[in-house]
C-alpha positions as CSV (number, residue, x, y, z in Angstrom):
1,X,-107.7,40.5,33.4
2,X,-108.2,43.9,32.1
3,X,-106.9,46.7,34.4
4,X,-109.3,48.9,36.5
5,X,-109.5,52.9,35.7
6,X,-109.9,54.9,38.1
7,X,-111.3,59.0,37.4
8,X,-109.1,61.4,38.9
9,X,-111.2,62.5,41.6
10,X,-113.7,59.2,42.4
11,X,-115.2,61.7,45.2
12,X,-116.3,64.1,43.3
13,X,-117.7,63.2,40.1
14,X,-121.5,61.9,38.9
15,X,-122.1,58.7,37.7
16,X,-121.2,57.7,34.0
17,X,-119.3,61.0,34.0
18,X,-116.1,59.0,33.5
19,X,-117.8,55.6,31.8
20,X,-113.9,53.8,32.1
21,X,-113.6,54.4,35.5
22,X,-114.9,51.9,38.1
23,X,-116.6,53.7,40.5
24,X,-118.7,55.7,37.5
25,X,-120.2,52.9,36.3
26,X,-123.6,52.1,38.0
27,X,-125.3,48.8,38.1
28,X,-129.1,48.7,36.9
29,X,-130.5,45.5,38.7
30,X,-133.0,45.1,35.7
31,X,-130.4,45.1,32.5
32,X,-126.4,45.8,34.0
33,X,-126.2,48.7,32.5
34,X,-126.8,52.7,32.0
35,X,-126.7,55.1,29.4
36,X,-123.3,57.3,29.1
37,X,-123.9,61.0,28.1
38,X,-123.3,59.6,24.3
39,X,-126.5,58.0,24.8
40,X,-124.9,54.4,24.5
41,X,-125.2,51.7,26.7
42,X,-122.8,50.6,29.2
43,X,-122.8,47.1,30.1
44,X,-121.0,46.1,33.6
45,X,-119.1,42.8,33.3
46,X,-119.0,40.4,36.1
47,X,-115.4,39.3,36.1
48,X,-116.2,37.0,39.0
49,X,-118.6,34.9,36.4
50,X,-116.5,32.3,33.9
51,X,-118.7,33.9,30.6
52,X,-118.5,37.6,31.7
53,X,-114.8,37.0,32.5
54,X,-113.8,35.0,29.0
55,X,-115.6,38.5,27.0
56,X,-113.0,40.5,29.8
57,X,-109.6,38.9,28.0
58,X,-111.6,39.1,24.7
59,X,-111.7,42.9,24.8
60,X,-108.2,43.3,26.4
61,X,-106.5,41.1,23.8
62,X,-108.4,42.6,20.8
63,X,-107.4,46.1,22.0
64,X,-103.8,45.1,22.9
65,X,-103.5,43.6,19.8
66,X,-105.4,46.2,17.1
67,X,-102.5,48.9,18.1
68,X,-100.2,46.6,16.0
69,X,-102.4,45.8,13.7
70,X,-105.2,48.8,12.7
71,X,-105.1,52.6,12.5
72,X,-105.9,54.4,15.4
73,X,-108.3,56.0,13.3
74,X,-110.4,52.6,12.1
75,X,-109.9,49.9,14.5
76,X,-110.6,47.2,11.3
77,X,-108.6,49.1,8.9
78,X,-106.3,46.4,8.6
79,X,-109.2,44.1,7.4
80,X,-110.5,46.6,5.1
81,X,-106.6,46.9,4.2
82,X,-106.6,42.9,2.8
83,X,-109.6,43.3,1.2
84,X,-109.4,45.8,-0.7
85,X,-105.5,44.9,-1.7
86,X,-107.5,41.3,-3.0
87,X,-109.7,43.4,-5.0
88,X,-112.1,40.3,-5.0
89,X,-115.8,40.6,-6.0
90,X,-117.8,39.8,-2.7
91,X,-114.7,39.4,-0.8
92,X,-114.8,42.1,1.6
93,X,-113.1,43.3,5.5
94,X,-115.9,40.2,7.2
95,X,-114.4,37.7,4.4
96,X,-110.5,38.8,5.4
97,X,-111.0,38.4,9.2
98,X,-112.9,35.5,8.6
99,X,-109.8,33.9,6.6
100,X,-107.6,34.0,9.4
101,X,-110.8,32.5,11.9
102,X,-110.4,29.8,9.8
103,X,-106.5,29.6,9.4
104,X,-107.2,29.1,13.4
105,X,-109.3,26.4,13.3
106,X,-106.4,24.4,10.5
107,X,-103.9,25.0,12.9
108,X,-106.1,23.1,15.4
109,X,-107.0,20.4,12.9
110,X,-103.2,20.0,12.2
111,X,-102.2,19.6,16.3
112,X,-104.6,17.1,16.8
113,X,-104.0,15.2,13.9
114,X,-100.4,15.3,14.2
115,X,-100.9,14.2,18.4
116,X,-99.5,17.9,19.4
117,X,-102.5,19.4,20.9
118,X,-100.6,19.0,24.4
119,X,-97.1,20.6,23.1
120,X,-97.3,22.8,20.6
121,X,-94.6,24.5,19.2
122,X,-95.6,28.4,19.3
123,X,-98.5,29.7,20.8
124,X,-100.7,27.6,23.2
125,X,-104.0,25.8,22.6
126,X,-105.5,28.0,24.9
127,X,-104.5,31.3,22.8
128,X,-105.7,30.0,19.9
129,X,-109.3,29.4,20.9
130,X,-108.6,33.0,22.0
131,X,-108.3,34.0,19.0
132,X,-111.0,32.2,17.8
133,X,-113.1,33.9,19.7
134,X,-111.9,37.2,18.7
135,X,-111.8,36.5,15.2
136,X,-115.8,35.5,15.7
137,X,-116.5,38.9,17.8
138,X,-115.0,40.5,14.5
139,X,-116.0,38.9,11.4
140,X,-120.1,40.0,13.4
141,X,-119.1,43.6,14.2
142,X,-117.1,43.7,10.6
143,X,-120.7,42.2,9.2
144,X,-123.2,44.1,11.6
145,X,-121.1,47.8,10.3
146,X,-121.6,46.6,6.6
147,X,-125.2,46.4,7.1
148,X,-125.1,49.4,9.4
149,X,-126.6,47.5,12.2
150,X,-126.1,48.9,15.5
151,X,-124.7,45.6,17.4
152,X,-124.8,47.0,20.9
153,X,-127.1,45.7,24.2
154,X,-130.7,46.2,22.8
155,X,-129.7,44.4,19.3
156,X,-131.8,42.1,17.7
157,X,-130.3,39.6,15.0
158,X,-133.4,38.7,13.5
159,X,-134.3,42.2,12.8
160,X,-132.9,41.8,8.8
161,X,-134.0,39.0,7.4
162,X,-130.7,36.9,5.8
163,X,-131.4,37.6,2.3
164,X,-131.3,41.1,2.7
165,X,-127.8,41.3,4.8
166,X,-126.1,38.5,2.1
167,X,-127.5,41.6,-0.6
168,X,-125.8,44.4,1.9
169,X,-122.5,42.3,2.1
170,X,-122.3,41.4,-1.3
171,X,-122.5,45.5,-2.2
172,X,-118.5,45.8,-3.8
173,X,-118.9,49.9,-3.2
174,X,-118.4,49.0,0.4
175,X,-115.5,46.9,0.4
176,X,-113.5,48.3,-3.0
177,X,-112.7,52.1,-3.8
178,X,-116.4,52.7,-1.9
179,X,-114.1,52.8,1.5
């Protein structure tokens, strides 16, 4: 469960002045959500709700997890890292994360095909489908930013028909010495 912020004075402050503190953010009955002063959407998470709650520990981890893993500067510059140490045509920072989305779903092959899906040696079951489900939330933001799609709350994914976004991701000057 993520942590709550709280501004520094929650009694004196307008709303989506602070957009990590609780008691800025504002709830819209029509959408969840309100515009910070960047002009972005903020979307309020119901942590009460099973979904809402599951995207909550999807965030936390991913964030927890990144300052290991990624620049502060370029939160996938460890993907971009991989792929451009590979050096492959068409293999680019999507490809890399989705390598180890698919390392995942071995591992889960393996436990239940060796019987160990109840006792796993390292992590749990659990984590993995985790990580799953970061890697997934990735490989689409790593895949919307090649195609400089804008995946927030009003987007549309049939707005770029597929042909057109396989031509944008196959474009090397992204991926190798275009970085």
């Amino acid at each position: 469960m993520p942590e709550i912020e709280w501004c520094a004075d929650p009694d004196d402050h307008e709303a989506g002045s602070e957009p990590g503190c609780h008691n800025c953010q504002v709830y819209l009955a029509d959408n969840h959500s309100y515009n910070n002063k960047k002009g972005k959407k903020i979307m309020e998470l119901d942590l009460n709700d099973p979904f809402d709650s599951a995207v909550a520990k999807l965030v936390a981890m991913n964030r927890k997890k990144r300052a290991d893993y990624a620049a502060d500067s370029d939160w996938a510059s460890n993907f971009r890292d991989v792929a451009g140490n590979l050096a492959l045509s068409g293999f680019g920072p999507p490809e890399s994360a989705l390598v180890l989305l698919l390392t995942k779903i071995a591992r889960l092959r393996s436990l239940r095909l060796n019987g160990r899906m109840e006792d796993p040696s390292n992590e749990s079951v659990l984590d993995t489908y985790l990580d799953l489900a970061v890697y997934s939330v990735i490989v689409f933001a790593l895949v919307s930013e090649a195609a400089d799609i804008d995946p927030g709350i009003d987007y549309d994914p049939n707005a770029i028909p597929y042909a057109e976004l396989n031509k944008m991701m196959m474009d090397d000057t992204k991926w190798i010495g275009g970085q």
